[in-house]
C-alpha positions as CSV (number, residue, x, y, z in Angstrom):
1,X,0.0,0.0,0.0
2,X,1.5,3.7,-0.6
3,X,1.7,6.4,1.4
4,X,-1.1,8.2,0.2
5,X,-3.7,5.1,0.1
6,X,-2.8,4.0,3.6
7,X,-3.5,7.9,4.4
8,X,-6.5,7.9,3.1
9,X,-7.3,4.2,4.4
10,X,-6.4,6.0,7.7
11,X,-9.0,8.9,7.3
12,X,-11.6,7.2,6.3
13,X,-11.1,5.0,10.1
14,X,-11.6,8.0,11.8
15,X,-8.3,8.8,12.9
16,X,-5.1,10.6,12.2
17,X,-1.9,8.2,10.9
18,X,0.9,7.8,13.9
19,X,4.2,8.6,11.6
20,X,7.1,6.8,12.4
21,X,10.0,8.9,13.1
22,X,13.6,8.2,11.9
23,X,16.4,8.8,14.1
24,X,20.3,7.9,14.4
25,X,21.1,5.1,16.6
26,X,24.2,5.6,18.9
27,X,24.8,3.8,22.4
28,X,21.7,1.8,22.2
29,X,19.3,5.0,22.1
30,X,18.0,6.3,19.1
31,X,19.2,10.3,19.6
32,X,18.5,13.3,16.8
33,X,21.2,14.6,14.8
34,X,22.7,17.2,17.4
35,X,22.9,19.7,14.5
36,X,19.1,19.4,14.2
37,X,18.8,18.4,10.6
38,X,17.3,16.0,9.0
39,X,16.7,15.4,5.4
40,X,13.9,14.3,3.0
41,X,13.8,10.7,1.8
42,X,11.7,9.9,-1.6
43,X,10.7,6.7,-2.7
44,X,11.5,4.9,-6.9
45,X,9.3,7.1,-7.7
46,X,10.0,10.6,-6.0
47,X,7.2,10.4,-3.8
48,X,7.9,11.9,-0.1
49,X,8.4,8.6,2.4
50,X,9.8,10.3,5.7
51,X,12.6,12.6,7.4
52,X,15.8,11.0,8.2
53,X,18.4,12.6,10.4
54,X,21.1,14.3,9.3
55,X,24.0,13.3,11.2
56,X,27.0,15.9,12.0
57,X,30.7,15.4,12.8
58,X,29.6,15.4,16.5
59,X,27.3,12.7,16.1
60,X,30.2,10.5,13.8
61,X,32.2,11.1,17.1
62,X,29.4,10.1,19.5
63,X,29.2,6.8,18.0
64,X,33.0,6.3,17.9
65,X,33.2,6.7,21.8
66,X,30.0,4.7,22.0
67,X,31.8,1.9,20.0
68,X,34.8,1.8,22.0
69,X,33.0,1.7,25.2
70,X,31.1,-1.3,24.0
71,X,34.4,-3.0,22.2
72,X,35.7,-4.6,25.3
73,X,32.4,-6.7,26.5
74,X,31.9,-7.9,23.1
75,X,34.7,-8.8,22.2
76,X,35.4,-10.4,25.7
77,X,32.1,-12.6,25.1
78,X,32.3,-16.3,24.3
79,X,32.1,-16.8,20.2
80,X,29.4,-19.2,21.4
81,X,27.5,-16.5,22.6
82,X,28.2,-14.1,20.0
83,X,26.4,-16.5,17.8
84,X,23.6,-16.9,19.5
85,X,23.1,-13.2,19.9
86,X,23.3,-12.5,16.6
87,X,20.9,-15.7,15.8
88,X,18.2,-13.9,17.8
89,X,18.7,-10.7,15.2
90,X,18.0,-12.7,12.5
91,X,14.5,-14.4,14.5
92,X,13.7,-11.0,15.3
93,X,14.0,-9.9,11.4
94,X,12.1,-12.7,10.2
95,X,9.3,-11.8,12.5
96,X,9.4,-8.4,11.2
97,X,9.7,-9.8,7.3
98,X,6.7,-7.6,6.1
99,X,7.4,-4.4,7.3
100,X,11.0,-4.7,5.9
101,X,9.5,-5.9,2.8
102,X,7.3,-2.9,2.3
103,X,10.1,-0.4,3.1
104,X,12.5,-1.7,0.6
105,X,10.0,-1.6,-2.2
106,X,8.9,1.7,-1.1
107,X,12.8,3.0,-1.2
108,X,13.6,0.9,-4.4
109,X,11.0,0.1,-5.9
110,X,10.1,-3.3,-7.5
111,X,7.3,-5.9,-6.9
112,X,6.0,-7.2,-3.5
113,X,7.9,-10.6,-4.2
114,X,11.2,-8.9,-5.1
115,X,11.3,-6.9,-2.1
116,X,10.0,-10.3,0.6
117,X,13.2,-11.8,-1.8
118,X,15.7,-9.3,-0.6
119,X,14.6,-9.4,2.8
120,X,14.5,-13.6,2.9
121,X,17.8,-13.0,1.4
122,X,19.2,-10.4,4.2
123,X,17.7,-12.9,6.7
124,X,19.4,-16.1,5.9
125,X,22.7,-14.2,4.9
126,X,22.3,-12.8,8.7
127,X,22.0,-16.6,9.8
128,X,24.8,-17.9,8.0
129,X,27.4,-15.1,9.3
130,X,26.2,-15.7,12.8
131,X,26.8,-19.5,12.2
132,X,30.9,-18.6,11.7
133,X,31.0,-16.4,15.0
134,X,32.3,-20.1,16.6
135,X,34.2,-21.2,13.8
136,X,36.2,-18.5,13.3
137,X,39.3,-19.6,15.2
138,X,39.3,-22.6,13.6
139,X,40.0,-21.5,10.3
140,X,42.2,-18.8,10.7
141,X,44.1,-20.3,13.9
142,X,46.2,-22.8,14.6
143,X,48.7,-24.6,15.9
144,X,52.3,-23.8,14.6
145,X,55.2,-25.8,13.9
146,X,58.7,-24.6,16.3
147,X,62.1,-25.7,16.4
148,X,62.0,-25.7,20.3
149,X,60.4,-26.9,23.3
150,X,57.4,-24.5,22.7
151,X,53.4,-24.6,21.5
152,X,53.2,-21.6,19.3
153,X,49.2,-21.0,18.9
154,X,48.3,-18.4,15.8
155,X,44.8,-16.8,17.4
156,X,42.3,-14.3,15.7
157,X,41.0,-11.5,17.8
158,X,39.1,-8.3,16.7
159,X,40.9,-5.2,15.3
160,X,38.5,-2.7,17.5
161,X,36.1,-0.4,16.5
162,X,35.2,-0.5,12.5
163,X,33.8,2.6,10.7
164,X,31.5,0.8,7.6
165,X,30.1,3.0,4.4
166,X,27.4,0.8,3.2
167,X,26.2,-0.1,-0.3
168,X,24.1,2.8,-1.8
169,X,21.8,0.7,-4.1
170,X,21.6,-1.9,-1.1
171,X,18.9,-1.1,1.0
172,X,18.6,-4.2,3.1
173,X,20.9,-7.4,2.1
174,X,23.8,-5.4,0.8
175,X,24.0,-3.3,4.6
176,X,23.4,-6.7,6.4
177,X,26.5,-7.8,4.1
178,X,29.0,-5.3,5.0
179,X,27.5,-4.8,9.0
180,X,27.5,-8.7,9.8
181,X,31.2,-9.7,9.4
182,X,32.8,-7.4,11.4
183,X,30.3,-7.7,14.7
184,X,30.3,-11.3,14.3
185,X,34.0,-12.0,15.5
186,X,33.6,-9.1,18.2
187,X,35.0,-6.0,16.7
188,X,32.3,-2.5,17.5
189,X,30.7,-1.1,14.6
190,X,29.8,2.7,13.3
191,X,27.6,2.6,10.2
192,X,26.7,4.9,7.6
193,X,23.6,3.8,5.8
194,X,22.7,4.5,2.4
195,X,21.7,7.9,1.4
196,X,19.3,7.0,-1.0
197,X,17.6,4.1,1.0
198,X,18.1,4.8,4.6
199,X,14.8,4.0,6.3
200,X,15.3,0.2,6.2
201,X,18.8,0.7,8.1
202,X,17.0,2.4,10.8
203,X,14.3,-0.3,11.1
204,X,17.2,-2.8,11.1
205,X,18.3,-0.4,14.2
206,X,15.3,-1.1,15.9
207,X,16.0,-4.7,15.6
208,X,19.3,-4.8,17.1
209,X,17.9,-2.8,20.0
210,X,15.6,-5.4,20.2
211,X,17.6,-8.1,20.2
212,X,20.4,-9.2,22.6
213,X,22.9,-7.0,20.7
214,X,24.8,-4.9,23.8
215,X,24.4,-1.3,22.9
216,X,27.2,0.4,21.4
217,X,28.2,-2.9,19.6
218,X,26.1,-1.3,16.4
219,X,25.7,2.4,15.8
220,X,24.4,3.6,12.7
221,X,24.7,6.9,11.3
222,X,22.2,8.6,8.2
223,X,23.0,11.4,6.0
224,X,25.9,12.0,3.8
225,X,28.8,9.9,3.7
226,X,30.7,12.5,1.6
227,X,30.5,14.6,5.3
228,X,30.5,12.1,7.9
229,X,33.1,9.2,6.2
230,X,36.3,11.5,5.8
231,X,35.8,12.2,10.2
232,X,35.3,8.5,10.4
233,X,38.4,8.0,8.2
234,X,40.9,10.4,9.8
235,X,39.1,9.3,13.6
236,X,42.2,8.2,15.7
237,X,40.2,5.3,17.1
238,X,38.8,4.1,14.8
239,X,40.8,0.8,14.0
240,X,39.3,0.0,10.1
241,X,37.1,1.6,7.4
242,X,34.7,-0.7,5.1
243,X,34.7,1.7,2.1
244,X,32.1,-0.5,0.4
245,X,29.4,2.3,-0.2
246,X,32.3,5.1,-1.1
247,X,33.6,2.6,-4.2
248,X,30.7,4.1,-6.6
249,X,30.2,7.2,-5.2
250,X,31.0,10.2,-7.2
251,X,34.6,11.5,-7.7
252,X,37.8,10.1,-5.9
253,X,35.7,9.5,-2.4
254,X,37.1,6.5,-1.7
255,X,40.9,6.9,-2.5
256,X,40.4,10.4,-0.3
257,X,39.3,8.1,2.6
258,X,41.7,5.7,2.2
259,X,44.3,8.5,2.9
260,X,42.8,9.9,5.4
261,X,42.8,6.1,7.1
262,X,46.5,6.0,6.7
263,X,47.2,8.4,9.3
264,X,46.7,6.2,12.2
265,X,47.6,2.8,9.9
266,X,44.0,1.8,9.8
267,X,42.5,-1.1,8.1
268,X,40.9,-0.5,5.0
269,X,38.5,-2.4,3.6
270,X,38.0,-2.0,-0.4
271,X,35.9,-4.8,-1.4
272,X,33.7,-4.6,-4.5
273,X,31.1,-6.1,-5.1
274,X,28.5,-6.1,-8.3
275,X,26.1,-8.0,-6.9
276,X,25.2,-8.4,-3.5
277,X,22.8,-11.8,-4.0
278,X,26.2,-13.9,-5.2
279,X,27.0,-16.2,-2.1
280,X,29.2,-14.8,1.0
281,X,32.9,-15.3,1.5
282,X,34.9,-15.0,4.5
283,X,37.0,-11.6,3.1
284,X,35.0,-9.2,5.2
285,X,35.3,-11.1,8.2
286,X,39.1,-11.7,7.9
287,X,39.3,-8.5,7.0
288,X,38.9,-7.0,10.3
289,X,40.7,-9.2,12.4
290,X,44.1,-9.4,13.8
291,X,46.1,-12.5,14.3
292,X,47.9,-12.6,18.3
293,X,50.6,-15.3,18.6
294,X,51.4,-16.9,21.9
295,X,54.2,-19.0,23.3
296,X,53.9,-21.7,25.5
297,X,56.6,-24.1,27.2
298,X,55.9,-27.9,26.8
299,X,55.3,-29.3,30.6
300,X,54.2,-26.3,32.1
C-alpha cells in the first residue's frame, strides 16, 4: 500500500496516521542529529516517504566513543555467545519480514515478491554469518610448527572499533553484508547507511535494540557519507574503514578516505562487489581481524 492510500485508508477510520519517526542510533538509544537536521527521503518514484536525520561530525564522534565503550564486552564474550546473539537478530527480522518488505519496495521500488526476496535473502545471509562467530578460530588459527620446546598457537581477535560505508543501491541485504562480518568476530561497529535508502537501516536499528545486541556494539549513522566518512576516516580510534558504499560514489571519495585512514595505519577495507545476492565469502570477516601469537613451554 503507498503512502497516500494508507493515508487515506487512515481517514476514512476516523483517525489521524501515527508517523514513524527516523532517528540515528548511537549507544543503544536512538538520539537526533545534534545539529538538528534532517533530510527528506523519496521513494522509486520521487514520492515523499519520511525525514531521516542528518547526522554531523559530533554525532560521527558520538558513535565512535560509543563503540569503543562497548568493544571490550563484546569482544570479551564467548564466540558461542556471539552466535547466539546474533541468531536472535535474524528471529527478530524474520518476524518483522513484512514491514521490511514494504520499506524496501517503497525505497527501491520493484514488486512485492522482489522486495519479501531481498529481505529472505538479508535474513538467511544474517543466519549464515552468525553460524561462523564459533568457527572462526578454527579457520584462521592454529597450531604452529617450532624448532623448540614450545606450542606456538596463531589466534584471531578483533581489530576494534570499524567505521562501515554501506552499499548505496543496497537497502537491506547489501547493509546486512557489510555490518555482519565485522560484529560477528567481536569487533564494535559505526555505520553509515545509504543515502538513497536509509529507512530500512533504521528499522534494522530497531532490531538490534531489540535483540540481545549490547548497545554500542552497532551504531548507525544517516545522512551524507561525503560529510560524515572522511571524520570517520581520519578518527584516531577508529581501527578500520569498510569503504564499500564510497567505491561508486562520485569522484575520488574512496581513495580520499583511504588516505585519510593511513594516518593512524587503519584497516581498510575495499571490497567490490556487483552484486550483492552472489554467495558470501569469509574476506569481510578476515578483513577486520588481527592475528595474536602466543608461546607456551611444553610441561608447564
Amino acid at each position: 500500500m503507498s503512502e497516500a492510500a494508507e493515508t487515506t485508508a487512515t481517514a476514512q477510520a476516523g483517525r489521524i496516521a501515527v508517523r514513524k519517526t527516523y532517528k540515528l542510533y548511537i549507544g543503544g538509544a536512538f538520539p537526533r542529529s545534534e545539529s538538528g537536521r534532517s533530510f527528506a527521503v523519496t521513494g522509486a518514484g520521487g514520492d515523499f516517504l519520511a525525514n531521516a536525520a542528518l547526522a554531523s561530525r559530533k554525532d560521527a564522534r558520538d558513535a565512535v566513543v560509543a563503540a569503543r565503550k562497548a568493544f571490550p564486552g563484546w569482544s570479551g564474550a564467548t564466540a558461542y555467545n556471539r552466535g547466539q546473539v546474533l541468531y536472535r537478530v535474524a528471529e527478530v527480522l524474520e518476524g518483522r519480514r513484512a514491514q521490511f518488505a514494504d520499506e524496501v519496495r517503497l525505497a527501491a521500488g520493484g514488486s512485492h515478491k522482489s522486495a519479501f526476496a531481498e529481505v529472505d535473502a538479508a535474513v538467511d545471509r544474517w543466519v549464515w554469518y552468525a553460524g561462523w562467530a564459533d568457527k572462526l578460530a578454527q579457520v584462521r588459527g592454529g597450531a604452529n610448527p617450532v624448532a623448540g620446546p614450545y606450542f606456538n598457537f596463531s589466534l584471531p581477535e578483533p581489530t576494534g572499533v570499524v567505521a562501515v560505508l554501506a552499499p548505496q543501491d543496497s537497502p537491506l541485504l547489501g547493509l546486512v553484508s557489510v555490518l555482519a562480518p565485522p560484529i560477528v568476530s567481536g569487533n564494535a561497529v559505526v555505520v553509515v547507511a545509504s543515502e538513497k535508502y536509509p529507512l530500512p537501516a533504521v528499522t534494522l536499528a530497531e532490531v538490534l535494540a531489540t535483540s540481545d545486541v549490547p548497545g554500542g556494539v552497532v551504531n548507525l549513522l544517516t545522512g551524507r557519507a561525503a560529510e560524515i566518512a572522511p571524520w570517520l576516516a581520519s578518527h584516531m580510534d577508529v581501527n578500520a574503514i569498510d569503504l564499500a558504499g564510497a567505491l561508486d560514489a562520485p569522484g575520488a571519495l574512496a581513495d580520499d578516505l583511504a588516505v585519510a585512514a593511513a594516518e593512524n595505519l587503519k584497516r581498510v577495507v575495499r571490497l567490490p562487489v556487483s552484486d550483492w545476492t552472489a554467495e558470501p565469502g569469509l574476506d569481510r570477516m578476515i578483513a577486520t581481524l588481527e592475528t595474536k601469537t602466543v608461546w607456551h613451554p611444553l610441561g608447564v
